[in-house]
N, C-alpha and C positions, 0 to 999 in steps of 0.2 A: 313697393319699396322693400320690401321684404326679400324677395326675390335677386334685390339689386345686394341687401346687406350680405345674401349668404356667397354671392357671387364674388365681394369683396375679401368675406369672412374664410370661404375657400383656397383664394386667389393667397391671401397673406400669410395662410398657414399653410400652401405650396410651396412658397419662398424663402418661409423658415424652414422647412424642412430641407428643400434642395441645398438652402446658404449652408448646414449647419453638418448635411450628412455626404455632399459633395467633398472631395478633399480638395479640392483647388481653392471652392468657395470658401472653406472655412478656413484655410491655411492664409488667405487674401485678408480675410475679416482679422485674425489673430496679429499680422504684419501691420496692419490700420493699425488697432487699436495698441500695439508697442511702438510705432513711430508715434504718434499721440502723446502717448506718455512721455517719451523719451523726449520731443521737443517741447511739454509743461517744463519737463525738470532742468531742461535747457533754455528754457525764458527764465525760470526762478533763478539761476545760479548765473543770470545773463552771460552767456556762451554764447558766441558767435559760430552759426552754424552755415552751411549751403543746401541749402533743400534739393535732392537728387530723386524722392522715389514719388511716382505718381501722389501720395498720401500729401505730402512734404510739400510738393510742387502745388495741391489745391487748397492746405493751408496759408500758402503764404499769399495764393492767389486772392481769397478770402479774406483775408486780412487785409491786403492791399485795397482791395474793393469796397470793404468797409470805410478805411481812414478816407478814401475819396468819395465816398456817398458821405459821411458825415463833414468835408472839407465843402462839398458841393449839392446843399439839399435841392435844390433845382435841377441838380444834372447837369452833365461837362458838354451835353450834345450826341447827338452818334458818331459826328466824326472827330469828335476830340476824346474820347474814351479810353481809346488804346494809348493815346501818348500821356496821359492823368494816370494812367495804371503804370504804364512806363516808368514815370518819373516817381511814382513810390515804390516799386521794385527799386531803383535807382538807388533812391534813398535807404531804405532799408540792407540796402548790400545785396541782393539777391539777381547777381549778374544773367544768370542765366535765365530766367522770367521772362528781364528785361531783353535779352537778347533775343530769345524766341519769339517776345511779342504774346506771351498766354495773356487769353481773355480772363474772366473772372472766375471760369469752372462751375458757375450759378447762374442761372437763368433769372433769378430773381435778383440778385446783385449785380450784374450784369445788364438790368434793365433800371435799376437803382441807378447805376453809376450815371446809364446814359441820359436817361428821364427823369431821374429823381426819386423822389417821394409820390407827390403826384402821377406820376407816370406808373410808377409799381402797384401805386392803385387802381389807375383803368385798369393795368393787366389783371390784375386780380379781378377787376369786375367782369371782363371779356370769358377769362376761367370758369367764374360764378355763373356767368349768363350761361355758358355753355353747360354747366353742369348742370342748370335748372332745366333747358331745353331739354337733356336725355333722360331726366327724369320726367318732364311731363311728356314727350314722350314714349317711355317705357324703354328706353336703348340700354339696359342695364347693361351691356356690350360697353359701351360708349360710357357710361359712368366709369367702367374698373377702366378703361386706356385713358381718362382724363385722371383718374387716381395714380396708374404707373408714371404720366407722363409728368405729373406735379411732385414726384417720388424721384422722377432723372431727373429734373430743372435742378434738384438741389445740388447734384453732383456734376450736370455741364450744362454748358451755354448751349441747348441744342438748337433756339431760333434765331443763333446765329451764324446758321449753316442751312443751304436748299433741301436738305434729304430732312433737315426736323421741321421746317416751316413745313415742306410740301404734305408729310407722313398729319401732322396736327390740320394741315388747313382742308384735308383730303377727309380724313373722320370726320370735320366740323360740318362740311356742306354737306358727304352723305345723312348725317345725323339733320341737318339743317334741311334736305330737303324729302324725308325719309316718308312725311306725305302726298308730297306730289308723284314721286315712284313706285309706291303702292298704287295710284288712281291709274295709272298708264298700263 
């Protein structure tokens, strides 16, 4: 395990470094955190806004997600999700959400909305199983990609798409079968 924490401990002080000394990255980070504020101070003074920049466009998405996870602790289904999200864009004014049809931009509110409660906890146990499996056996490889990829679910829906099922379901079976292809 040791070996697995410095591999993390490496890995997140790569990414503070790259986020903070890149000028894209940091100028991207700087843009978040003054759209952030500037929609706080735009719910306090209730201003009626239209959320236009990716930042804007995954709070609202977020928020939307939320009132219908909390409208639906069982979950709206998987094929009534998109029209649940729909119809609170709707509601809240935020035309263009609804018109594009954006999912929830969280993997884990996104599987809230569809499944619930319940449901966001198997996934979370399937997560747990997996990371218990790369830790017994030794795939510290496989622990840091189940750490970046629990790291993007906050920011999109990626196993709502075949390039992140495939990318996650791809790691799990080598990691899953990483005895048997040693013996061969």
């Amino acid at each position: 395990i040791n070996r697995g924490i410095r591999y993390v401990i490496v890995g997140v002080g790569w990414l503070d470094l790259c986020t903070f000394t890149l000028p894209a990255a940091s100028e991207r980070i700087q843009t978040a955190v003054w759209e952030i504020k500037d929609q706080q101070q735009q719910a306090q003074t209730h201003q009626a806004t239209q959320a236009v920049s990716s930042t804007q466009l995954r709070m609202v998405t977020w928020n939307a997600s939320w009132q219908v996870l909390q409208q639906h602790p069982l979950g709206t289904g998987t094929g009534e999700a998109q029209q649940s999200l729909n119809a609170e864009y709707a509601k809240n004014g935020e035309a263009y959400a609804a018109e594009h049809r954006l999912n929830a931009h969280n993997q884990w509110l996104q599987y809230g909305v569809e499944l619930g409660w319940m449901g966001l906890l198997l996934f979370l146990g399937v997560l747990a199983s997996a990371w218990r499996m790369s830790v017994k056996r030794k795939t510290h490889w496989y622990t840091l990609i189940l750490l970046l990829l629990c790291m993007n679910m906050l920011f999109e829906s990626m196993l709502e798409v075949q390039a992140g099922i495939t990318f996650f379901s791809f790691f799990t079976w080598v990691v899953a079968n990483k005895g048997k292809m040693e013996e061969v």
